[in-house]
N, CA and C atoms as an extended XYZ file, in Angstrom:
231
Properties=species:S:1:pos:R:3:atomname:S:1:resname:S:1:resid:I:1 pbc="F F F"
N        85.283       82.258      122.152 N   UNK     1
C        85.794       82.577      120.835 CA  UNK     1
C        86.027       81.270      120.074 C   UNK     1
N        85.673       80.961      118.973 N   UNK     2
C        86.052       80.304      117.937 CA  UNK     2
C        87.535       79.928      117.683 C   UNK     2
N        87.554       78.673      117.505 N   UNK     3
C        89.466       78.218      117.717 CA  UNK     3
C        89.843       78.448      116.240 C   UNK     3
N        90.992       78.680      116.031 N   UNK     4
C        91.482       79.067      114.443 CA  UNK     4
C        91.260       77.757      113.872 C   UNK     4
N        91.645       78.216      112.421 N   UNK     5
C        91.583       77.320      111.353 CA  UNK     5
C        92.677       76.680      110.926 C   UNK     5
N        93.864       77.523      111.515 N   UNK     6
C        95.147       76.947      111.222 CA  UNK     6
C        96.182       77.539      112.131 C   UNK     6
N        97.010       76.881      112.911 N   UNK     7
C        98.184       77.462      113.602 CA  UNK     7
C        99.309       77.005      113.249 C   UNK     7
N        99.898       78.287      113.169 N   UNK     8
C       101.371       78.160      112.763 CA  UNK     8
C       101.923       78.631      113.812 C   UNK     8
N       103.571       77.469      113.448 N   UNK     9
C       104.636       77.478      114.754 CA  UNK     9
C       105.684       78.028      114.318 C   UNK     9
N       106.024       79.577      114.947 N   UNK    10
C       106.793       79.916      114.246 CA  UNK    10
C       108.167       80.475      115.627 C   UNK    10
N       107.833       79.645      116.191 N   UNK    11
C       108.677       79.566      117.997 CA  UNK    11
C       110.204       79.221      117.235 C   UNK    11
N       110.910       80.299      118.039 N   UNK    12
C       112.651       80.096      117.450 CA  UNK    12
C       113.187       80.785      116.102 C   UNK    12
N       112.305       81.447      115.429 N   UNK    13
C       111.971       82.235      114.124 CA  UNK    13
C       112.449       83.505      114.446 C   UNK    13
N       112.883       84.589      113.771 N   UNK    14
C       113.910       85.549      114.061 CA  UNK    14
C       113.006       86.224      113.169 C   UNK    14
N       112.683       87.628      113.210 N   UNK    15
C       112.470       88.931      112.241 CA  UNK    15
C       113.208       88.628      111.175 C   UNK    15
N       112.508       88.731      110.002 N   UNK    16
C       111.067       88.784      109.522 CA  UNK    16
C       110.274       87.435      109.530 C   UNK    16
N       111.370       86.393      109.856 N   UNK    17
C       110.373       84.790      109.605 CA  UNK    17
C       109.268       84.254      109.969 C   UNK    17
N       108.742       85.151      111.074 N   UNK    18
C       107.184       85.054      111.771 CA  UNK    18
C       105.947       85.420      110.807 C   UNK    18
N       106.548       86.567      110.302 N   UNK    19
C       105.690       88.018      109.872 CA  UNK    19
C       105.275       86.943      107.885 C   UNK    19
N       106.662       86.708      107.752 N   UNK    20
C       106.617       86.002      106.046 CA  UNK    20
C       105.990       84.576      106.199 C   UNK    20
N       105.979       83.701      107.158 N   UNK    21
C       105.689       82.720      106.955 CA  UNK    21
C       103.605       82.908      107.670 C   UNK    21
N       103.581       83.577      108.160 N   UNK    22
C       102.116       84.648      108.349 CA  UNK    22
C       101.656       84.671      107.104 C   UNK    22
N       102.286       85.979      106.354 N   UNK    23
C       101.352       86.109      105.195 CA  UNK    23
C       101.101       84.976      104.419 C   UNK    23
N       102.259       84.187      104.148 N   UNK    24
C       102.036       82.990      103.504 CA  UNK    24
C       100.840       82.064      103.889 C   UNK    24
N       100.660       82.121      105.147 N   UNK    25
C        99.706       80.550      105.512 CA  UNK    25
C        98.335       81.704      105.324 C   UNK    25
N        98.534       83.139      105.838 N   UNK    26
C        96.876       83.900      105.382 CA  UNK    26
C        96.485       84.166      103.711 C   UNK    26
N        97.727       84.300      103.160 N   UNK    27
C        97.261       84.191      101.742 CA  UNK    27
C        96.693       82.892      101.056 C   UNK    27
N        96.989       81.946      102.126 N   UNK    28
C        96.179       80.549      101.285 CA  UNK    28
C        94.950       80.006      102.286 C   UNK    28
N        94.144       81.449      102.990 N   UNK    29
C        92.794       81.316      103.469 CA  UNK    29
C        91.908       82.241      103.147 C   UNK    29
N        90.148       81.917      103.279 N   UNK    30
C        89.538       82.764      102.765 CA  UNK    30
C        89.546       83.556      103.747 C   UNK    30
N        88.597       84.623      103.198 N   UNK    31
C        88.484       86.153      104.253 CA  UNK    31
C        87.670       85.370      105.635 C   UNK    31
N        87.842       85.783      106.742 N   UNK    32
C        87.309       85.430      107.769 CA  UNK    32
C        87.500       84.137      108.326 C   UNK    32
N        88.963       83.690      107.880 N   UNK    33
C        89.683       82.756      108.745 CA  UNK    33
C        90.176       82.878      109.639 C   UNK    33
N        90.601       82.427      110.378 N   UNK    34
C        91.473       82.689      111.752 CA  UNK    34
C        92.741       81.841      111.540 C   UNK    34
N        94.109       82.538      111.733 N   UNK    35
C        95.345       82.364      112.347 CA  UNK    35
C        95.718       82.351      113.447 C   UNK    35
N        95.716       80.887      113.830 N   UNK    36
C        97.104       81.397      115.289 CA  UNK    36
C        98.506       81.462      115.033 C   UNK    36
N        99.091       82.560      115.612 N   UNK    37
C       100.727       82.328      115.062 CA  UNK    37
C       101.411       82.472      116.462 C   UNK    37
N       101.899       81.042      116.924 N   UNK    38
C       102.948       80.711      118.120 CA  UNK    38
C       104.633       81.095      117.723 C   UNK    38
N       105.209       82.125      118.572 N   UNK    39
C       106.315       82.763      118.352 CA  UNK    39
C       106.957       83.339      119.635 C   UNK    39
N       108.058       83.554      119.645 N   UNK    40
C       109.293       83.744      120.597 CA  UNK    40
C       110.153       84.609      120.629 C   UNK    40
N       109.754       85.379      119.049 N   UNK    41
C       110.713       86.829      119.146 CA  UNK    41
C       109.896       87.691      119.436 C   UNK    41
N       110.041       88.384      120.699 N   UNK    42
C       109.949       89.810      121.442 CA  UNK    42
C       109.390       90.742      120.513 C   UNK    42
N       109.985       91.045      119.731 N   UNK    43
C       109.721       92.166      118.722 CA  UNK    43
C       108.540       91.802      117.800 C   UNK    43
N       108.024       90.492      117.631 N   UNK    44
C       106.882       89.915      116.975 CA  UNK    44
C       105.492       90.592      117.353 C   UNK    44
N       105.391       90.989      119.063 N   UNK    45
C       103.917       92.218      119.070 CA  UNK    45
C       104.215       92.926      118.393 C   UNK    45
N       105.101       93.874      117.669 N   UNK    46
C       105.102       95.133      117.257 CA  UNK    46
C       104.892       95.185      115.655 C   UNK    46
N       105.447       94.095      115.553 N   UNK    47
C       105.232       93.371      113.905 CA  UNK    47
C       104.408       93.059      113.537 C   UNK    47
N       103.568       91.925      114.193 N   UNK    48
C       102.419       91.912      113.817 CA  UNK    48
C       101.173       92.656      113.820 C   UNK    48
N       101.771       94.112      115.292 N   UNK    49
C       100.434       94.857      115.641 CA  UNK    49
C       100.641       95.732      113.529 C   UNK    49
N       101.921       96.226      113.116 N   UNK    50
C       102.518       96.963      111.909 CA  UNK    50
C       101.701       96.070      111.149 C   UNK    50
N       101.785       94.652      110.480 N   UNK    51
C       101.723       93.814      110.076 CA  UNK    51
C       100.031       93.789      109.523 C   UNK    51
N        98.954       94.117      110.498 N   UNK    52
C        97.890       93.671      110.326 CA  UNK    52
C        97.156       95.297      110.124 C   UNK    52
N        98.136       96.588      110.091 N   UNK    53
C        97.541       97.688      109.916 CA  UNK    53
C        98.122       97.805      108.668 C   UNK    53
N        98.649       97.371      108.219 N   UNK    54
C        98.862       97.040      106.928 CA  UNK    54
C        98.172       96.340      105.756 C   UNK    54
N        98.193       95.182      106.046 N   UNK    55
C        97.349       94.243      105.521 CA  UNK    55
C        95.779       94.422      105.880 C   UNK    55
N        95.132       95.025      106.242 N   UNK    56
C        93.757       95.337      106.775 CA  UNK    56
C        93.455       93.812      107.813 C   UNK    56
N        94.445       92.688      107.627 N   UNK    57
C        93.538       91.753      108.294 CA  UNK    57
C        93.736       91.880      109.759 C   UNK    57
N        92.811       91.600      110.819 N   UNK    58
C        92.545       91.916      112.328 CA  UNK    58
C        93.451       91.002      113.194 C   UNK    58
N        93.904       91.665      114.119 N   UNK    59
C        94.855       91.234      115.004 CA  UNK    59
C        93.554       90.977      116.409 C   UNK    59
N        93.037       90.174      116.329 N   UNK    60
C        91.953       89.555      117.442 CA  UNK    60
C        91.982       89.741      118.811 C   UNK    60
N        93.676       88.830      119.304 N   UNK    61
C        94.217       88.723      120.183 CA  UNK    61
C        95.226       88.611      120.443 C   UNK    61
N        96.129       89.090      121.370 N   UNK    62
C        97.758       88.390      121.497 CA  UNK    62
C        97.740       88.268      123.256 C   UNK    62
N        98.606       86.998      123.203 N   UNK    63
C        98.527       86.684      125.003 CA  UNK    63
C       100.298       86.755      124.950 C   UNK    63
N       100.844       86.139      126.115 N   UNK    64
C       101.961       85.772      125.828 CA  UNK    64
C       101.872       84.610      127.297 C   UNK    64
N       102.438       83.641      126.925 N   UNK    65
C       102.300       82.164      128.397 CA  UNK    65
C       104.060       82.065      128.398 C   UNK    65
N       104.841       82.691      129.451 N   UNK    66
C       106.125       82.382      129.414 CA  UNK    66
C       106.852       83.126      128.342 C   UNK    66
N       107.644       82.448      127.514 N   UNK    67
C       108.474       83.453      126.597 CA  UNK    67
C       107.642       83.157      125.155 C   UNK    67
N       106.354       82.485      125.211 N   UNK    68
C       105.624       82.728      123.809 CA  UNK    68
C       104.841       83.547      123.581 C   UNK    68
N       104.591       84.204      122.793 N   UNK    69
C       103.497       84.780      122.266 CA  UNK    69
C       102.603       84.122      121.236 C   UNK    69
N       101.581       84.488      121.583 N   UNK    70
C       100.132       83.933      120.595 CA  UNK    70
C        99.268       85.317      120.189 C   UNK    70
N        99.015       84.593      118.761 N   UNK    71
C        98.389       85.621      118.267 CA  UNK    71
C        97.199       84.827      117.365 C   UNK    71
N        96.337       85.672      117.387 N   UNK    72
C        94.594       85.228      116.450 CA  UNK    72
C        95.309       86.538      115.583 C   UNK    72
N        95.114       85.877      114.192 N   UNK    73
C        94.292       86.866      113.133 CA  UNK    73
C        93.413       86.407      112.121 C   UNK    73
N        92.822       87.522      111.949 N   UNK    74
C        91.581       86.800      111.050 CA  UNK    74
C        91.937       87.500      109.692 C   UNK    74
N        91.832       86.648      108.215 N   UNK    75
C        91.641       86.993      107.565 CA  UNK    75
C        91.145       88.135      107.006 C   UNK    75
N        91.549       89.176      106.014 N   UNK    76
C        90.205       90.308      106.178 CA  UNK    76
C        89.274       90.379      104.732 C   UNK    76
N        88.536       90.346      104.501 N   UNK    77
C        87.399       90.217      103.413 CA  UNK    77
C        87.438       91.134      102.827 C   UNK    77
């Protein structure tokens, strides 16, 4: 897979600050960019899975290594 275009660190960030500082860095990419967003609140899979059925843009991947979670999204066109 193709490495993103931009990752954001949003580790230590509390609901909603993952999800807002997200749209922010995807609203200033074109369609078919990739986001990584590194984060630590628990509740952030469920947000972002809400988050990207919302926004039409694609939730790629999410892992989690220890107490982070990682997430790919891609822009949506």
């Amino acid at each position: 897979m193709q490495p993103p275009d931009q990752t954001l660190d949003a580790r230590g960030l509390k609901c909603p600050m993952p999800i807002l500082k997200a749209r922010k860095a995807l609203n200033g990419m074109q369609p078919g960019q990739r986001l990584e967003v590194l984060a630590t609140d628990s509740g952030s899979v469920r947000d972002f899975q809400a988050f990207c059925r919302a926004t039409g843009d694609a939730l790629l991947e999410h892992t989690v290594e220890g107490v982070v979670f990682r997430f790919l999204l891609e822009k949506a066109g």
